[in-house]
C-alpha positions as CSV (number, residue, x, y, z in Angstrom):
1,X,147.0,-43.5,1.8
2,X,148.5,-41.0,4.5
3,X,150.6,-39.7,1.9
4,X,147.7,-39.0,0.2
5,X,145.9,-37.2,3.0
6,X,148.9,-35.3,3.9
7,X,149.0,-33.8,0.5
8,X,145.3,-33.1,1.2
9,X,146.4,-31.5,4.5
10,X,149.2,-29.5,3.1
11,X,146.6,-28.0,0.8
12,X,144.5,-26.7,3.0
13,X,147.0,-24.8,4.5
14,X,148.2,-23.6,1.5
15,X,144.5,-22.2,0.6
16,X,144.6,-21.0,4.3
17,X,147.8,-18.9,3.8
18,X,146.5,-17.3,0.6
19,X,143.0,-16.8,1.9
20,X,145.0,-15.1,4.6
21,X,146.9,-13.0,2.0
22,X,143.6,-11.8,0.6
23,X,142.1,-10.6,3.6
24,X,144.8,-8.6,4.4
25,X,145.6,-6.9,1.4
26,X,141.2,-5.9,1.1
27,X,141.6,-4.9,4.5
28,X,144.4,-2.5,4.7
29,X,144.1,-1.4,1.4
30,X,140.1,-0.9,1.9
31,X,139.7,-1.1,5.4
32,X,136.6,-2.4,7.4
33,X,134.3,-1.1,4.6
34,X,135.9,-3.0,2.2
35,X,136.2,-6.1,4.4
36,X,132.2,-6.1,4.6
37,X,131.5,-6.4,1.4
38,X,133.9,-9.1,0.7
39,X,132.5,-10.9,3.4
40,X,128.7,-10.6,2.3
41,X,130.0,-11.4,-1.1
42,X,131.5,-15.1,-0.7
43,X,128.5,-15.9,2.6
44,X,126.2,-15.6,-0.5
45,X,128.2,-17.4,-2.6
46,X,128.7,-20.0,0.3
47,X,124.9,-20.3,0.9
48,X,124.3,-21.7,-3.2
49,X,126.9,-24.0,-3.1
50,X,125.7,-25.1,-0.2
51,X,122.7,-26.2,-0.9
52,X,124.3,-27.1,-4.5
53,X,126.1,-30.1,-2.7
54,X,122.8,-31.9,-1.4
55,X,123.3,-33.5,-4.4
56,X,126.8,-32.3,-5.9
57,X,128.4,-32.8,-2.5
58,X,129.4,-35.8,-0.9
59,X,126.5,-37.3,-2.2
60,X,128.5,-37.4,-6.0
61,X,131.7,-38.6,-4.1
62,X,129.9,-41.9,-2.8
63,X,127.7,-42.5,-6.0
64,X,130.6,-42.0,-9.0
65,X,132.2,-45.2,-8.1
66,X,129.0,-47.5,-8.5
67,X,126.7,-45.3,-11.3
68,X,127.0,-43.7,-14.1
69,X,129.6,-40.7,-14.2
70,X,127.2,-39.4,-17.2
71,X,124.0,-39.6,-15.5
72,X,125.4,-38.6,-12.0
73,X,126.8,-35.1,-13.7
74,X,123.6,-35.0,-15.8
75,X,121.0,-34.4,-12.3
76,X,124.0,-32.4,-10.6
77,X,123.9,-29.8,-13.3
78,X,120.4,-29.1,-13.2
79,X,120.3,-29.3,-9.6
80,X,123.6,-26.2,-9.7
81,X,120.9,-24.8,-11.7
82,X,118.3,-24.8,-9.5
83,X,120.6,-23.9,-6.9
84,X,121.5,-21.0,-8.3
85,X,117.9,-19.8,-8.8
86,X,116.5,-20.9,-5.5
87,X,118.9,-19.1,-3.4
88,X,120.0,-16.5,-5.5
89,X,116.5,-15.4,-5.4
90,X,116.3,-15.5,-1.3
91,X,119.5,-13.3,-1.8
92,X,118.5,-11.2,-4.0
93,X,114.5,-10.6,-2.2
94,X,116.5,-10.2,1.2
95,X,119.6,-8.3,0.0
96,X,121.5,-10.3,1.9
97,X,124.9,-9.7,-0.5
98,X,125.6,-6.0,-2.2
99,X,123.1,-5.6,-4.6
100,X,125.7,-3.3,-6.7
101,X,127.7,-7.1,-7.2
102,X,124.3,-9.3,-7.1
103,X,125.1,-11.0,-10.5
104,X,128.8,-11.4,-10.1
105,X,127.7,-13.7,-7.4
106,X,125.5,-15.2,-9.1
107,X,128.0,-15.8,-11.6
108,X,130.7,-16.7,-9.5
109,X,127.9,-19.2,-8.3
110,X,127.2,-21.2,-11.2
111,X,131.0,-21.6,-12.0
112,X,131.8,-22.5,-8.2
113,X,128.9,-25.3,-8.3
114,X,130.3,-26.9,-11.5
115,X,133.7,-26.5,-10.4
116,X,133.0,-27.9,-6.9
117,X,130.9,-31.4,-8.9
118,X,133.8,-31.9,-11.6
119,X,136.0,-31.6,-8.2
120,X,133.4,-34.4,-5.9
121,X,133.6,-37.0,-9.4
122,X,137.7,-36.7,-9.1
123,X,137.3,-37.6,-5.6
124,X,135.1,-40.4,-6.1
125,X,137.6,-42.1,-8.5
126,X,140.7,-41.2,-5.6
127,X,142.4,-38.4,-7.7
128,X,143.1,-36.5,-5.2
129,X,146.4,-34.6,-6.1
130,X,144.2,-33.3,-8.9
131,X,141.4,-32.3,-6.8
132,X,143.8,-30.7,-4.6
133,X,146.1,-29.2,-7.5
134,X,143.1,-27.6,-8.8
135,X,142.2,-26.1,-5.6
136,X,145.2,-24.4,-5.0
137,X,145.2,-22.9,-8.4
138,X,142.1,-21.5,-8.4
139,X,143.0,-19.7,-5.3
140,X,146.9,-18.8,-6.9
141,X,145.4,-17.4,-10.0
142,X,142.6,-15.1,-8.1
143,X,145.0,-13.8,-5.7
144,X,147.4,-13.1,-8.5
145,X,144.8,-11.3,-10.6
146,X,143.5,-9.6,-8.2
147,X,146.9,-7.8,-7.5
148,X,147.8,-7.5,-10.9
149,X,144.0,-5.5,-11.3
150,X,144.6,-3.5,-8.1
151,X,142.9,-3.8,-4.6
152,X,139.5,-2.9,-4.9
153,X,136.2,-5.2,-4.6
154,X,134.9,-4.5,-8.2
155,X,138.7,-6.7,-9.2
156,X,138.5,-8.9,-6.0
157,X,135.0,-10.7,-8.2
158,X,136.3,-10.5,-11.2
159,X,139.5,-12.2,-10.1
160,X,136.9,-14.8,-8.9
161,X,135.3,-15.1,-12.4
162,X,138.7,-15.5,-14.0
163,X,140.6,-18.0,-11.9
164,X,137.0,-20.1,-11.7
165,X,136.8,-19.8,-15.7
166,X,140.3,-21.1,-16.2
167,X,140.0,-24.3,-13.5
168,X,136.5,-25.0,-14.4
169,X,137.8,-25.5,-18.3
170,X,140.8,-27.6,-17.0
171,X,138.6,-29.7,-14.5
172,X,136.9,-30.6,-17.4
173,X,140.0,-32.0,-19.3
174,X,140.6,-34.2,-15.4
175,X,136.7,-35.4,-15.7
176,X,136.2,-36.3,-19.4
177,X,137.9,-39.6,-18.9
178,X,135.4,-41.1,-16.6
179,X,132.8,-39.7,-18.2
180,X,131.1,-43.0,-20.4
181,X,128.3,-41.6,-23.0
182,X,127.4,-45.2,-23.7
183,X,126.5,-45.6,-19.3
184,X,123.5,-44.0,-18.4
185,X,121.4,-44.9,-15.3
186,X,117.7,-43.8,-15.0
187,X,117.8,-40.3,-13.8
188,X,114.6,-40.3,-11.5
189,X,116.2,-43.2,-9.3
190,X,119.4,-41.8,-9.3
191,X,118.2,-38.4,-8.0
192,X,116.4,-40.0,-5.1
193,X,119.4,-41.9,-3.7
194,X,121.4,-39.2,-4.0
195,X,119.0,-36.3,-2.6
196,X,118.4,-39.1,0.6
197,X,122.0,-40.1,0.7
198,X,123.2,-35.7,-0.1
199,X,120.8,-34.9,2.7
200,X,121.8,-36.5,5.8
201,X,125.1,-35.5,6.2
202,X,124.5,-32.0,4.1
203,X,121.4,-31.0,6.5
204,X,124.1,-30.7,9.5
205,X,126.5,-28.4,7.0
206,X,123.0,-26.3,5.9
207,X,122.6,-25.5,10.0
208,X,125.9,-25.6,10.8
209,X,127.1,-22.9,8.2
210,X,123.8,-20.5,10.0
211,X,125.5,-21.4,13.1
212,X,129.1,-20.1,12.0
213,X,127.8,-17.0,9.9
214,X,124.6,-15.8,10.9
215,X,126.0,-13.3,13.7
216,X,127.3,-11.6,10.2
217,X,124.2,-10.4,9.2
218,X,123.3,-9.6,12.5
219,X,126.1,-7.1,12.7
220,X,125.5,-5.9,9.2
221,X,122.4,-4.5,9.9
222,X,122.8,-3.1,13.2
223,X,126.6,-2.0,13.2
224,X,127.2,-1.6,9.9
225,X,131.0,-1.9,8.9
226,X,132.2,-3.3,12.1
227,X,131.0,-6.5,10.5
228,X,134.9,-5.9,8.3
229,X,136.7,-6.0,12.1
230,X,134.7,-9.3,13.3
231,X,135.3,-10.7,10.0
232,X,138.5,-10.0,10.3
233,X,138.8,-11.7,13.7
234,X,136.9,-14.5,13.1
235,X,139.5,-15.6,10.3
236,X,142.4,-15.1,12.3
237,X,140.7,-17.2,15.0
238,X,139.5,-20.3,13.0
239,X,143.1,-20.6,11.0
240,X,143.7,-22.1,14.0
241,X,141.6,-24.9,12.7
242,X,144.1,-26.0,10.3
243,X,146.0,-28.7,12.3
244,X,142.7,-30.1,13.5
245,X,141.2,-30.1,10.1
246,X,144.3,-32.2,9.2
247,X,143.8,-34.3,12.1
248,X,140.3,-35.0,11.1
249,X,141.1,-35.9,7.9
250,X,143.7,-38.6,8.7
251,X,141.6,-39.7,11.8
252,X,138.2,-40.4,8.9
253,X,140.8,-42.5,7.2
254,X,142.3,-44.7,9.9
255,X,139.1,-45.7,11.3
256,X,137.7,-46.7,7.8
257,X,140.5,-48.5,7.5
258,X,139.8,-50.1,11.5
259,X,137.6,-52.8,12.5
260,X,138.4,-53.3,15.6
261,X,136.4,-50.6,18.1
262,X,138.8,-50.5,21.3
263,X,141.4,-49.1,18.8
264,X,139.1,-47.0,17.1
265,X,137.9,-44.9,20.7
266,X,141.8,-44.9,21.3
267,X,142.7,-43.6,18.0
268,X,140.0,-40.9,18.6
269,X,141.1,-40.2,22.2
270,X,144.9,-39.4,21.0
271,X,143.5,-37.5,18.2
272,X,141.7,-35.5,20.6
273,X,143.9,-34.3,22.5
274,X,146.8,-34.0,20.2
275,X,143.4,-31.3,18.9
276,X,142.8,-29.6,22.2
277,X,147.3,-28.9,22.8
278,X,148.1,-28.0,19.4
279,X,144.9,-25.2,19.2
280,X,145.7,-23.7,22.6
281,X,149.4,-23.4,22.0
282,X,148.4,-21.7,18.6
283,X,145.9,-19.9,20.3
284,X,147.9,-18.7,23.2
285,X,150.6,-17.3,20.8
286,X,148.0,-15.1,18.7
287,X,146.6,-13.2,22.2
288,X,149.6,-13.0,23.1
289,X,150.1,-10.9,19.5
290,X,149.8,-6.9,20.6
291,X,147.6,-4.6,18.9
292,X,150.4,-2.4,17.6
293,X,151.5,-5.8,15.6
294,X,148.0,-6.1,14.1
295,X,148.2,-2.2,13.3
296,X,151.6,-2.7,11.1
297,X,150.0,-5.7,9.0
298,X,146.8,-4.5,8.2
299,X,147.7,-0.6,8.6
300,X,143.5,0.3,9.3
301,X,141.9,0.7,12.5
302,X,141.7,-3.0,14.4
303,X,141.2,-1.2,17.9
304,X,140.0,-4.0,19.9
305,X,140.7,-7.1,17.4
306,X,142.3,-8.6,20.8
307,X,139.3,-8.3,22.8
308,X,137.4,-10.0,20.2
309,X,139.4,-12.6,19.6
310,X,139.5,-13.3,23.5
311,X,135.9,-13.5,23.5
312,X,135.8,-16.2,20.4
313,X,138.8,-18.2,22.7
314,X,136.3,-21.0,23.8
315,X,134.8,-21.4,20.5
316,X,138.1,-22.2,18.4
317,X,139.2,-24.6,21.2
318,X,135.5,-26.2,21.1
319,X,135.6,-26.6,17.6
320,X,138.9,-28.2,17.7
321,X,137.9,-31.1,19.5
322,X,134.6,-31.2,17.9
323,X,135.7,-31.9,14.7
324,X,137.0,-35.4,16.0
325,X,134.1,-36.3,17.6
326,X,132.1,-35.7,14.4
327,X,134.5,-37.9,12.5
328,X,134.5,-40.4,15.0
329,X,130.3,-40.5,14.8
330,X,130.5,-40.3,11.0
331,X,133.0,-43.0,10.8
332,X,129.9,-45.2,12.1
333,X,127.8,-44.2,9.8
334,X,125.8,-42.0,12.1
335,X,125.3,-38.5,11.2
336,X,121.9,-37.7,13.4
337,X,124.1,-36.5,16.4
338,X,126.2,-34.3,14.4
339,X,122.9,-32.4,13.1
340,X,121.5,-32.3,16.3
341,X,124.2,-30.7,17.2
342,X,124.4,-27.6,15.0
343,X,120.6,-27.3,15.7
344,X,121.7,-26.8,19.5
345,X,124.2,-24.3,18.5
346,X,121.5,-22.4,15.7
347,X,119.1,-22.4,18.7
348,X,122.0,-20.3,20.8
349,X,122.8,-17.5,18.2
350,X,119.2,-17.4,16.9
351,X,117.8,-16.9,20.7
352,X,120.9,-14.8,22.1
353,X,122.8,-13.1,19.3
354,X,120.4,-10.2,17.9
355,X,120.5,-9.4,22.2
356,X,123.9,-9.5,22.7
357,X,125.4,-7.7,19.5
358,X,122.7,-4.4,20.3
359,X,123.6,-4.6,23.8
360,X,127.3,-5.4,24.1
361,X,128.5,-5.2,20.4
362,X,131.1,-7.2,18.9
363,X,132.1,-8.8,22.3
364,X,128.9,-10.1,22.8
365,X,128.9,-11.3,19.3
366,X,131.7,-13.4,19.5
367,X,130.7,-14.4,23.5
368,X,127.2,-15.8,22.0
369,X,129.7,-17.5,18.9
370,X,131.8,-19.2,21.9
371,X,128.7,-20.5,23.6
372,X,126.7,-21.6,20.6
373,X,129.8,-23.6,19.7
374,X,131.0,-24.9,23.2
375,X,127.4,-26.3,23.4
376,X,127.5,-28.0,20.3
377,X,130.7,-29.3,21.3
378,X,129.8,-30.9,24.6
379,X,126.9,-32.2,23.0
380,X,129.0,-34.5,20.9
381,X,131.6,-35.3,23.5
382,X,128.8,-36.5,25.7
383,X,127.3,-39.0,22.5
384,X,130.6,-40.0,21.8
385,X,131.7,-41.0,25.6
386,X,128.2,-42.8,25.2
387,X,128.8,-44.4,21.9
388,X,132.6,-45.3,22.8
389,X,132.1,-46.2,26.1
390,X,135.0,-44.0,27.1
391,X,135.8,-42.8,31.1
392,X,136.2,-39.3,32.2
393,X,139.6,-40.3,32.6
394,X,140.1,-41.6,29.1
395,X,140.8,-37.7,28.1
396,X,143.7,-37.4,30.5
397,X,147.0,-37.0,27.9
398,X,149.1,-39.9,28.4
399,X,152.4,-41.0,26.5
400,X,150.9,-43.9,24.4
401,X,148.8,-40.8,23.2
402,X,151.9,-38.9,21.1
403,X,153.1,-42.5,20.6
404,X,150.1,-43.6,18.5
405,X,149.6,-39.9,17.1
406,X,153.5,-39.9,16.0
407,X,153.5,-43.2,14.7
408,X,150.6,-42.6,12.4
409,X,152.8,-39.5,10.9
410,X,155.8,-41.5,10.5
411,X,153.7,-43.9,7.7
């Protein structure tokens, strides 16, 4: 099992170096402009396979074990489809992605949504390396045909079409075999499990993906390409993420596996603060990272990408540790704190960020992002003291902490 999740781990930060890669070659080849419209480009994208997984989201990964693999891919298709429709509409009637690459997103939309249900079913039946291998892929084979085409955003979607194109048709090859023509469950019951089922824990990723991203449209429309600089920021602040993510993951799999709740609030505890060291340490290291150093690696103008990154400090450290509360509350099956959570957040850059970006700019944007997330944050720790019956002093870092933390490594 933790071999398993490590590979899962390793992944991500394998698709976290090469997402890296990308950014920096659009951004010093096309600078801030360029960054923009990448950005608008995959938050539309984002926003239909968002509401894609209500039903092709965890949702599938729950239900393929116990239904029909036919049936459950039969109502996630036409839900993509509708998907597509729904939101693409919203994006196109708002403009909310460039209009010049409207259907190459919707494109890129429908394949993503298929792609990401084929990829939900292989998780539901625990293949995981190919889940993972095909993730990886898909981002190899953009990034490589994307330099092979040359830097510019017209190539960066059609790299997108290409590498989707080529896993979609091999995810296909991974999902045939537990597909059973012969199985078939009724389609009207099957859609109301999984839309009641989809939308609890999908409803907090709907408001918490607002929360995260809608300071970008903010910035679009009153500053204009600055949005490619906070971009920019914003993704070298939440790679930071990636040992917490990892964390997560392995911590959502020890306490399924856990019965006993005094080692399931002491599990959570290490994991923590293993969280909150590892993210400052990384954090620490990238302010300490001078301007001229950001200058040589993505050669455009980043003139105040410190400042910014200073001002989003809180926020990266909240999330950190907020990511184990979550999978602490989820791992008991309750998911109504983590939504109420995000709401608190939405309600912070809804009522505070159009105010701060006009009046202090990007600083304020990513001020209003640290609040909005610290909030959420201290929401959960406060449930989860509650639900765990933990002391203020529980959080203090103590040896048995990188004991238990090491030992679950060493498996």
């Amino acid at each position: 099992m933790i071999k398993t999740i490590s590979n899962t781990a390793f992944s991500l930060g394998i698709i976290a170096v090469l997402n890296f890669i990308l950014i920096t070659l659009v951004y010093r080849t096309l600078g801030s402009a360029g960054s923009e419209q990448m950005i608008l480009i995959v938050l539309g994208i984002s926003f239909v396979v968002l509401m894609n997984n209500m039903i092709g989201g965890a949702a599938l990964v729950y239900l393929t074990p116990r239904k029909s693999v036919y049936s459950l891919l039969s109502i996630s298709y036409l839900w993509a489809i509708a998907s597509v429709i729904v939101v693409g509409s919203i994006l196109y009637i708002l403009e909310l992605v460039p209009m010049e690459f409207f259907y190459y997103v919707m494109l890129i939309s429908v394949l993503e949504c298929v792609f990401s249900i084929h990829n939900q079913v292989l998780i539901g039946k625990k293949k995981i390396v190919n889940h993972n291998l095909l993730k990886i892929l898909q981002k190899v084979i953009q990034l490589t045909c994307f330099i092979v085409l040359g830097i510019t955003i017209q190539n960066f979607v059609v790299a997108i079409v290409i590498s989707y194109l080529f896993v979609l048709i091999l995810s296909v090859y991974f999902v045939k075999y537990h597909v059973n023509f012969k199985e078939k469950d009724s389609l009207k019951e099957l859609f109301t499990t999984s839309i009641k089922y989809g939308f609890d824990i999908q409803s907090s990723n709907v408001v918490q993906l607002l929360n995260y991203r809608l300071l970008y449209y903010f910035i679009e429309k009153t500053m204009g390409t600055a949005l490619g600089l906070y971009g920019l920021a914003v993704q070298l602040s939440e790679s930071l993420w990636i040992p917490s993510k990892a964390l997560a993951i392995i911590q959502y799999s020890e306490l399924s596996n856990e019965i006993i709740e005094e080692k399931r609030k002491q599990l959570s505890l290490s994991f923590v603060k293993a969280s909150f060291v590892i993210t400052s340490v990384l954090l620490v290291i990238l302010l300490l990272i001078p301007n001229s150093l950001f200058l040589f690696v993505f050669k455009k103008d980043v003139e105040g990408i410190n400042e910014i990154i200073l001002a989003l400090s809180l926020g990266v450290l909240s999330i950190a540790v907020n990511q184990i509360f979550a999978h602490y509350l989820s791992g008991k099956g309750i998911y109504k704190y983590n939504v109420r959570a995000s709401i608190i957040g939405f309600i912070v850059v809804v009522s505070l960020g159009w105010f701060a970006i006009t009046n202090y700019g990007l600083i304020g944007a990513g001020i209003v992002t640290s609040l909005s997330y610290f909030l959420s944050s201290f929401y959960l720790a406060v449930i989860f003291v509650r639900e765990s019956k933990s002391k203020l002093s529980d959080f203090f870092i103590r040896k048995e902490d990188v004991t238990r933390v090491v030992g679950i490594f060493k498996k």
